[in-house]
C-alpha positions as CSV (number, residue, x, y, z in Angstrom):
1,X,-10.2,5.2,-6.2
2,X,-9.0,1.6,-7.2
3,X,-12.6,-0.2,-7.4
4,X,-10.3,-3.4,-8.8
5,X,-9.1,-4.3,-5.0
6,X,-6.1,-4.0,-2.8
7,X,-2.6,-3.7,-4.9
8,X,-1.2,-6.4,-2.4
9,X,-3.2,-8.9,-4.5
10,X,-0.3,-8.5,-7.0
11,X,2.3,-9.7,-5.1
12,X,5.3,-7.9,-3.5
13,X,8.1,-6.6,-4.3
14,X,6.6,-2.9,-4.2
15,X,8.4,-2.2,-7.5
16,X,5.8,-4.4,-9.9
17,X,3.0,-3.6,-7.1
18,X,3.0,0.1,-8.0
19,X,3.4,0.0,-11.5
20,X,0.0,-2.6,-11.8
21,X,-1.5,0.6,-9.7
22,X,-0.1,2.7,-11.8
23,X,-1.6,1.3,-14.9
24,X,-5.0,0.5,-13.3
25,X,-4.9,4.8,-12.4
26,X,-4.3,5.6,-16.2
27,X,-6.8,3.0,-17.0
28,X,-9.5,4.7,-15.1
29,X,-8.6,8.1,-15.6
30,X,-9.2,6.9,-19.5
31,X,-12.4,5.4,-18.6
32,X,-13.4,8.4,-17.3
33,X,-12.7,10.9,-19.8
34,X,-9.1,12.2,-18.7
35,X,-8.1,13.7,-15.4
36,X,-5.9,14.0,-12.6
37,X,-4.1,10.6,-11.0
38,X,-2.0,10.6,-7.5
39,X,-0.2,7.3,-6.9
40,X,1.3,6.8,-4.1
41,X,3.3,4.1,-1.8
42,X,5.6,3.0,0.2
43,X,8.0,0.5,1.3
44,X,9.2,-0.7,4.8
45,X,7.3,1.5,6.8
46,X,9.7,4.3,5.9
47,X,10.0,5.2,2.8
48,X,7.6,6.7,0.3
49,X,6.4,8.0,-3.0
50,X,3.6,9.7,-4.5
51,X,3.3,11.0,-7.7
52,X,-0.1,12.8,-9.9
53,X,-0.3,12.3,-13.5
54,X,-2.5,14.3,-16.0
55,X,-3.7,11.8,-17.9
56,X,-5.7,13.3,-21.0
């Protein structure tokens, strides 16, 4: 869960927005001891990604 607010805060293109969530999931997952992330978006309504890391 990002408890550091909504990604839009970062600006758009949704190229440097997902990679800030991206970092702030590993960062977490670190904080936390290691784990599973999923990161996901999407861009103009129709397209879409989603990925899950194993951070350790």
């Amino acid at each position: 869960m990002n408890k550091t607010g909504c990604s839009l805060v970062w600006g758009h293109p949704q190229g440097p927005t997902l990679t800030r969530v991206t970092m702030e999931a590993f960062e977490e997952a670190v904080d936390l001891g290691g784990g599973y992330v999923l990161v996901f978006g999407c861009a103009a309504g129709d397209v879409g990604i989603a990925t899950i890391f194993k951070v350790s």
